[in-house]
C-alpha positions in Angstrom: -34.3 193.5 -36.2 -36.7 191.8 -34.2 -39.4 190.1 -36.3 -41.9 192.2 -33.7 -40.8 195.1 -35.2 -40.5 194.4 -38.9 -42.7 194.5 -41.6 -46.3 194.1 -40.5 -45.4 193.8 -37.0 -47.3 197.1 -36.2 -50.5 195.7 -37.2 -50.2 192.6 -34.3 -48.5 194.8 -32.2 -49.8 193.6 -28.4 -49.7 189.8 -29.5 -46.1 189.9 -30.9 -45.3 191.8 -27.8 -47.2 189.0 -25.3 -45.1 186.4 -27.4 -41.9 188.2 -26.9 -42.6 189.2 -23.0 -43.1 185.1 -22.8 -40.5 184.3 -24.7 -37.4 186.2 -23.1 -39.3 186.1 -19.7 -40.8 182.9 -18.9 -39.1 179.6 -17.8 -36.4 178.4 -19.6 -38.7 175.1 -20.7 -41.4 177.9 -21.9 -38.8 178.3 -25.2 -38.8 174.4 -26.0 -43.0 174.5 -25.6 -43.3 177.3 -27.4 -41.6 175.8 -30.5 -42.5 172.7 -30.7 -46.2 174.4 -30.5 -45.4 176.3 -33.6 -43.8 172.8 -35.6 -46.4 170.8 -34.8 -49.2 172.9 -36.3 -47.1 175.3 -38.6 -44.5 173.3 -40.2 -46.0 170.9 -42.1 -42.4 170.2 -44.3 -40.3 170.4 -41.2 -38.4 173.5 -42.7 -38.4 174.9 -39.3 -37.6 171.9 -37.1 -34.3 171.5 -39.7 -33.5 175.0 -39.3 -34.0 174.6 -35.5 -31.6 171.4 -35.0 -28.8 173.6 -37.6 -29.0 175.8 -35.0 -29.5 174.0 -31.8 -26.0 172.0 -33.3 -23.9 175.3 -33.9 -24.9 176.1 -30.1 -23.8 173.2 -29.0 -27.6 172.9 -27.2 -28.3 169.6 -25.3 -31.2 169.4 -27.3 -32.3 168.1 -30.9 -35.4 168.2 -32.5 -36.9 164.8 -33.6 -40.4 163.9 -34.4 -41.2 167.6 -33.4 -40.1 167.4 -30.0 -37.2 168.5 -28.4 -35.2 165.8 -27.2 -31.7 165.5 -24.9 -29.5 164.2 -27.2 -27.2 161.3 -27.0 -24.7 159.7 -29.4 -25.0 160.5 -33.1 -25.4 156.5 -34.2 -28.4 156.0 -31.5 -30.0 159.0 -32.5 -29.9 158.3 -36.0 -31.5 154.4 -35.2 -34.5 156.2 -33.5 -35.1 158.9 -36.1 -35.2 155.8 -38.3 -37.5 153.5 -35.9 -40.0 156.9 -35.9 -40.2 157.8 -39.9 -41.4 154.0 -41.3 -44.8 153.6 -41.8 -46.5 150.8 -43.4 -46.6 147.8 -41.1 -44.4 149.1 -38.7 -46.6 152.1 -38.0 -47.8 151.0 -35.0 -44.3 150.4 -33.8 -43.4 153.8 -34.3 -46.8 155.5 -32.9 -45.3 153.3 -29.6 -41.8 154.4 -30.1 -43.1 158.4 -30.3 -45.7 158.2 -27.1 -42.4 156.8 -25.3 -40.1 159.2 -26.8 -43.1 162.1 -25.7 -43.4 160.5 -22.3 -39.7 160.9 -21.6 -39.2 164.5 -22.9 -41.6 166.3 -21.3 -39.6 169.0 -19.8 -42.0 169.6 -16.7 -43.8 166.2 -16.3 -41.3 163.4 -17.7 -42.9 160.3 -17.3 -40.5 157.5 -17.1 -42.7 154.3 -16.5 -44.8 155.3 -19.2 -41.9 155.6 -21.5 -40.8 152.1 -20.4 -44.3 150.4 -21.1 -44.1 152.3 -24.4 -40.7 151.5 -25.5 -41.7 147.5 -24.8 -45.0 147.9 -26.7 -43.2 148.5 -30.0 -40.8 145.6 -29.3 -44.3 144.1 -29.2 -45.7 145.4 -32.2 -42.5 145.0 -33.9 -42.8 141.1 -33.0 -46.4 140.7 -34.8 -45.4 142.0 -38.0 -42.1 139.5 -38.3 -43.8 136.8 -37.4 -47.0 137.7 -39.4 -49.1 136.6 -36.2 -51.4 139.0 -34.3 -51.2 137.3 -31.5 -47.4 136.9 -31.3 -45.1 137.4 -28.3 -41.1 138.0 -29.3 -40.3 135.2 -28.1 -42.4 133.5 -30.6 -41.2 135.6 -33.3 -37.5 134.5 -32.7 -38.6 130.9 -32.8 -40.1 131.9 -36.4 -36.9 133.7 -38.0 -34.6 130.9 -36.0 -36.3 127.8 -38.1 -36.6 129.3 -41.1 -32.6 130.4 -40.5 -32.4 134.0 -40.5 -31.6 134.2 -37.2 -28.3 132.3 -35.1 -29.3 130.2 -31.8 -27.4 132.0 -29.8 -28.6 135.1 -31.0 -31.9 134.1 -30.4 -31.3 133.0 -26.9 -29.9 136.3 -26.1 -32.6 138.3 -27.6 -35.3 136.2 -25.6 -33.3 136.6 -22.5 -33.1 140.3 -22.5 -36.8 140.3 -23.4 -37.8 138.0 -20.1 -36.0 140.2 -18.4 -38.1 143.6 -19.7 -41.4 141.4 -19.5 -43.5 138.8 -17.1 -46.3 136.7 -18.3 -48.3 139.5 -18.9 -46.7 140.7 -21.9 -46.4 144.3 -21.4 -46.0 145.1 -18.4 -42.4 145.3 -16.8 -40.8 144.2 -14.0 -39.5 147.1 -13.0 -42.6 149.0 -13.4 -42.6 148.1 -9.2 -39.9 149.8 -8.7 -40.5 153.3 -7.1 -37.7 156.2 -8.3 -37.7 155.1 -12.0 -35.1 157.9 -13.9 -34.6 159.4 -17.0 -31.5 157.3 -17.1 -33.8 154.0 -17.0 -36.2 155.2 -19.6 -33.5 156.1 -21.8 -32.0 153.0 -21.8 -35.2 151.5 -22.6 -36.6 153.4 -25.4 -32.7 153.1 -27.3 -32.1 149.5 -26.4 -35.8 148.3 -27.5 -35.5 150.9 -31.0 -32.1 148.4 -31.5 -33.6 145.7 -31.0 -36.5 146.7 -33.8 -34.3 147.6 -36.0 -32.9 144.5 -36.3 -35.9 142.4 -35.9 -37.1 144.8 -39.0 -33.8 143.6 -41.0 -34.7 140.0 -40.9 -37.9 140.3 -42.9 
């Protein structure tokens, strides 16, 4: 029975109805809004987002629920590192208040935001570089310098790691190369926001 029409239902008659004209007839997006309206300011211990996702998986939907958005999924193993990367707290909190504005920036389904994302998704690489080195100031690269001499982390590890992070920065720190570049995708920020939440998780595992 619809829950319009159950117990109580009578007495909110013409909302339940609005809500039910919106829900069955508005775009399909209007569905994913809607809920992730009612988790993020009626579901304080996420019973509703779990139940959500156990359903969204039995459908086979292309979307999971993860830090109370609705997300495109991708492999299993990559969304279990980001679910990871979002839930610490502590000194990593500001890595993950970076890692959620990118992960918000890229889902949005009307207004995705892709070079936000990016700049996001860098930022917590950033962050992530402060704490480990235990220097506010810190770029990565002198973070891997740090965890290199005190032999937590190979040369040619390190050189790796610094050249992948020249390639996502210039002198300025933050901001990207390929922030120039005009038809960013969703393909682009996705890399970015899953190869940067790897590459904090293991900075986080040398500490």
């Amino acid at each position: 029975m619809p829950i319009n029409h159950g117990p109580g239902g009578i007495f909110f008659r013409d909302a339940w109805q609005w809500v039910r004209d919106r829900f069955f007839g508005d775009e399909w997006f209007y569905v994913y809004d809607f809920l992730e309206f009612i988790m993020c300011y009626f579901d304080g211990d996420g019973h509703f987002a779990a139940a959500a996702n156990a359903i969204l998986g039995r459908e086979l939907a292309a979307y999971r629920v993860m830090n109370r958005q609705f997300v495109q999924i991708t492999d299993g193993e990559e969304v279990a590192a980001l679910v990871s990367a979002l839930s610490d707290r502590g000194p990593f909190t500001g890595v993950s208040e970076h890692l959620s504005r990118a992960l918000s920036h890229l889902s949005h389904r009307t207004n995705p935001d892709y070079r936000n994302s990016i700049k996001e998704s860098i930022s917590a690489v950033e962050a992530a570089a402060k704490v480990v080195s235990g220097d506010d100031k810190a770029t990565l690269n002198k973070a891997l310098v740090v965890l290199e001499k005190q032999g937590k982390l190979h040369p040619c590890l390190k050189k790796g790691y610094s050249a992948l992070y020249e390639y996502t920065n210039d002198a300025d720190g933050i901001r990207h190369a390929l922030m120039d570049e005009p038809n960013l995708t969703a393909a682009d920020a996705k890399f970015f926001i899953l190869a940067c939440t790897s590459f904090v998780n293991y900075l986080k595992s040398l500490i």
